[in-house]
C-alpha positions in Angstrom: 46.6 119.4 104.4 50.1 117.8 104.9 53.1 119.5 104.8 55.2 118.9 102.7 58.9 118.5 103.6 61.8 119.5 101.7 65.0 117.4 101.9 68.4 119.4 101.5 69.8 118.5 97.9 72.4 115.6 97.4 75.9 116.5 97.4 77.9 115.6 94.9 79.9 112.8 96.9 77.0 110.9 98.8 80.1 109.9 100.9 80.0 113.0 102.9 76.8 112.3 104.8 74.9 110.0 106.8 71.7 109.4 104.8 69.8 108.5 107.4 67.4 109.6 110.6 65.5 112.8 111.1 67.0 113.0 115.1 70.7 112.7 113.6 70.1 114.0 109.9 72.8 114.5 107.6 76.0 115.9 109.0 78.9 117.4 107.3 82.4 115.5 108.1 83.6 118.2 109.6 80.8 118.4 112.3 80.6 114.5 112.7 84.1 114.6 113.7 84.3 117.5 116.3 83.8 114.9 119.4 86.7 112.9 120.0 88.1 110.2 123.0 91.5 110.5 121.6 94.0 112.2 123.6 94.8 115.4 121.6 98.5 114.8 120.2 97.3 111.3 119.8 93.8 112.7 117.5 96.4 114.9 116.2 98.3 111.9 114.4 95.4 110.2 113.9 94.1 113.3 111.2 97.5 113.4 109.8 97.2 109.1 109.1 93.9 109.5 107.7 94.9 112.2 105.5 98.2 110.3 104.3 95.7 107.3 103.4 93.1 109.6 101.5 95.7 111.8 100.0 96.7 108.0 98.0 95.8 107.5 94.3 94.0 104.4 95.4 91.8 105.5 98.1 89.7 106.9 95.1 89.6 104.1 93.1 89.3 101.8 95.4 86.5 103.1 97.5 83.0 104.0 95.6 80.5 103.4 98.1 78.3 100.8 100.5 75.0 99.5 100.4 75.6 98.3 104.0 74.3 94.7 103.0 77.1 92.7 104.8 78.4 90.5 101.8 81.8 91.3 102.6 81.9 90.5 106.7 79.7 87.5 106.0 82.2 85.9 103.7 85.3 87.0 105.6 87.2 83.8 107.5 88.3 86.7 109.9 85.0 87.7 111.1 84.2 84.0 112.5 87.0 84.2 115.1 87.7 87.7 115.2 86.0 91.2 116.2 86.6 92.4 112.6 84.6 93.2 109.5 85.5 94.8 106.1 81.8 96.4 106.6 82.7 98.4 109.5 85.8 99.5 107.7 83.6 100.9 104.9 81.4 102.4 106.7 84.0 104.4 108.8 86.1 105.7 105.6 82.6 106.7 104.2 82.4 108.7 107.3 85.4 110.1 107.7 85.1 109.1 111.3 88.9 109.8 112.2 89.0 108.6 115.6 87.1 104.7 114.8 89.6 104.2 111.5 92.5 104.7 114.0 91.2 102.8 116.4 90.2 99.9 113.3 93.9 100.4 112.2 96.0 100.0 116.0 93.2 96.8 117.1 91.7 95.2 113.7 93.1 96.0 110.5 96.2 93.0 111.2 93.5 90.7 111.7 92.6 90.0 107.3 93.8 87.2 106.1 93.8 89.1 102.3 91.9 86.1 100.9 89.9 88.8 98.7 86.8 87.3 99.1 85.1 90.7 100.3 86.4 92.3 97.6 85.0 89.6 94.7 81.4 89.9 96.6 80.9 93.6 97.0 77.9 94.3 94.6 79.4 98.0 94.6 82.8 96.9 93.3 85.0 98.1 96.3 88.7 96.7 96.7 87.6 96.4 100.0 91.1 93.7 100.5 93.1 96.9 98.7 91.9 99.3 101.2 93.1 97.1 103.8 96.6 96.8 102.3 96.7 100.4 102.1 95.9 101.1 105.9 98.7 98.6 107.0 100.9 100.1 104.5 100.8 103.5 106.2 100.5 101.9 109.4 104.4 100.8 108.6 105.1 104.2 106.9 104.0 105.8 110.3 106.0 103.7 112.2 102.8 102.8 114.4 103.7 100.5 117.8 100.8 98.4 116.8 102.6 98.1 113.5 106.0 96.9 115.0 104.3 94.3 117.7 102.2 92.8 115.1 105.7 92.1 112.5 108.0 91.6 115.5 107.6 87.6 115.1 107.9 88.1 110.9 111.9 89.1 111.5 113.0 86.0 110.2 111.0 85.6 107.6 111.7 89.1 106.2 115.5 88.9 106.8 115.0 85.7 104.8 113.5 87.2 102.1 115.5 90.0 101.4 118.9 88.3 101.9 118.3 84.7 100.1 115.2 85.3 98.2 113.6 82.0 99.8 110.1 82.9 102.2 110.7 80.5 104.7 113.2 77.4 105.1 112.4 73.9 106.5 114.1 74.8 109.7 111.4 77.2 110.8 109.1 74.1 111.3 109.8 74.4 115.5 107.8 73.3 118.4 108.5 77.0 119.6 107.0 78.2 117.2 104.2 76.6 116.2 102.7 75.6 119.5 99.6 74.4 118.5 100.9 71.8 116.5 101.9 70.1 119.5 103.4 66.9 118.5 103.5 67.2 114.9 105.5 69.6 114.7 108.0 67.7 117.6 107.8 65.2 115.0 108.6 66.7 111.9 111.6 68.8 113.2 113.3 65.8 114.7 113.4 64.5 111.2 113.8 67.6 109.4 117.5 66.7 107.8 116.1 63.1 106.3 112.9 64.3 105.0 114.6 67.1 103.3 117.6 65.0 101.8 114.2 62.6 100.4 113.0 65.5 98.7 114.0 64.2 95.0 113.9 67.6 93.5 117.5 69.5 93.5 116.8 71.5 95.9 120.5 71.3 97.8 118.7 69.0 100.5 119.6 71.4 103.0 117.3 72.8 106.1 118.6 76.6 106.5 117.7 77.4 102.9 115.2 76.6 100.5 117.7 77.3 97.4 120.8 79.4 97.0 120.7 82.5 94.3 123.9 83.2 93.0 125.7 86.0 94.8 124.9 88.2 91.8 121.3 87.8 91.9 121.3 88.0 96.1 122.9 91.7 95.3 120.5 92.9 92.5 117.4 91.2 94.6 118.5 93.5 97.3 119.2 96.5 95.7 115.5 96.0 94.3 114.0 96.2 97.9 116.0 99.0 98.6 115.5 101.5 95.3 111.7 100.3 96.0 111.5 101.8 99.8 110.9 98.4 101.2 113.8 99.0 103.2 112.6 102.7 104.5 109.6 100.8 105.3 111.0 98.3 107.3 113.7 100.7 109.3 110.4 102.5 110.5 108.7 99.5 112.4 112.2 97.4 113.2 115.5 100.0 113.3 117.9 96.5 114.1 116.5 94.3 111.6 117.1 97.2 108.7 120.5 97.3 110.4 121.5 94.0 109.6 120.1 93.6 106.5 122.0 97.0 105.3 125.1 95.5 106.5 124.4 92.1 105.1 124.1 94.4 101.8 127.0 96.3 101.9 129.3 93.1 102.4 127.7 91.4 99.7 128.0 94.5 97.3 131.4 94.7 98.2 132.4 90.9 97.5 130.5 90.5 93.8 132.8 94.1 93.0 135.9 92.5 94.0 135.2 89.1 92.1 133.7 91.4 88.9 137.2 93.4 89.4 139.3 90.2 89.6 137.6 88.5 86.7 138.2 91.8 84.6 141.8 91.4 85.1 141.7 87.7 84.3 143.4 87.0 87.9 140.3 85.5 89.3 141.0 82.0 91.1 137.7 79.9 90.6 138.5 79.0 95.0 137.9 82.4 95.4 134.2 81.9 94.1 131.9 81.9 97.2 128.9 78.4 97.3 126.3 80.4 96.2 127.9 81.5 92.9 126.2 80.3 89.9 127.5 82.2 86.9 129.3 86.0 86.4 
């Protein structure tokens, strides 16, 4: 007669273990995770990451499980041309396999596109795109060196949002940077100034800006990022950039207070409004 063999109960969160072979059975996290190729101040920051992410309200809710079928890395635009999956992702939170989400987080986790598509095909309803945003958000909050390298070239476009509001401006078209336009883009920035005076809509027909917010909207936009922590943020990955923008702020702040102290009084001189000012 066969003997019969008894499997160890379920626990509660299926998450825990590795449901899988009779060599590796099912391991607790905490044994799983006792071998490690990470240095051991560098494994040491590596726990503290992984607990900042799991510690989040959305780790939770966004993360419920994985029937390792693939849907998500086989519709991801990234996984053509890159060594990146959502699936391995999964799989490694599921895990808790600290040492492969840090190395997924300093090598990969830049590389999603955050077209969502994993998330709308995952038959167990994981915000597989959320997860993602969550991981680069600590990555910032950490102050990681991957971090900084991989929004070193997105200066401009983040000093451009903060300070005018506008995403990018018709003057960033530039050989330099987009290389692999090669003469297209030659093409378009020679002619940037004509095309953009053609453009029939008011948008100032200027190249440096896409429009111009009143100085009093610049100044509340601002104070927005900052009261949100987009600023503490930023100073973490790029100390210069949250420099300048801080300074940029403080003049500003500084000018709409004397205009709004001037037009109190009744002694303010319309030449003394600034281009960008729209309305008080």
């Amino acid at each position: 007669m066969a003997t019969k063999t008894i499997l160890p109960p379920l626990p509660d969160d299926p998450r825990l273990l590795d449901m899988s072979y009779d060599v590796q059975g099912p391991l607790p996290e905490e044994e799983r995770n006792l071998l490690s190729n990470l240095k051991p101040e560098e494994r040491e920051l590596a726990i503290k990451f992984w607990e900042a992410v799991k510690s989040d309200f959305r780790y939770n809710e966004y993360l419920r499980g994985c029937l390792n079928c693939g849907v998500c890395t086989s519709g991801c635009p990234a996984a053509k041309f890159y060594d990146f999956g959502p699936r391995e992702m999964i799989q490694y939170m599921m895990r808790d396999e600290v040492d492969k989400i840090w190395e997924f987080v300093n090598r990969k986790v830049w590389a999603c596109v955050q077209c969502y598509t994993c998330s709308m095909r995952c038959p167990f309803n994981n915000e597989i795109a959320g997860l993602i945003m969550v991981l680069r958000e600590y990555a910032v909050k950490f102050g990681l060196q991957s971090a900084k390298e991989i929004l070193a070239p997105y200066r401009r476009v983040l000093l451009t949002v903060i300070t005018t509001g506008n995403q990018v401006t018709p003057d960033m078209i530039q050989p330099d940077a987009f290389p692999d336009w090669g003469p297209q883009a030659v093409e378009e920035s020679k002619n940037m100034d004509v095309y953009r005076k053609a453009v029939p809509v008011d948008l100032l027909q200027r190249t440096d800006v896409g429009w111009h917010a009143s100085l009093q909207t610049a100044v509340e936009m601002m104070t927005i990022f900052i009261e949100a922590g987009v600023l503490d943020s930023l100073k973490n990955v790029d100390k210069d950039l949250y420099d300048m923008i801080m300074d940029i702020y403080e003049e500003r702040k500084q000018q709409l207070e004397e205009i709004k102290e001037k037009w109190e009084k009744g002694e303010l001189n319309e030449d003394e409004l600034p281009d960008s000012w729209f309305e008080l």
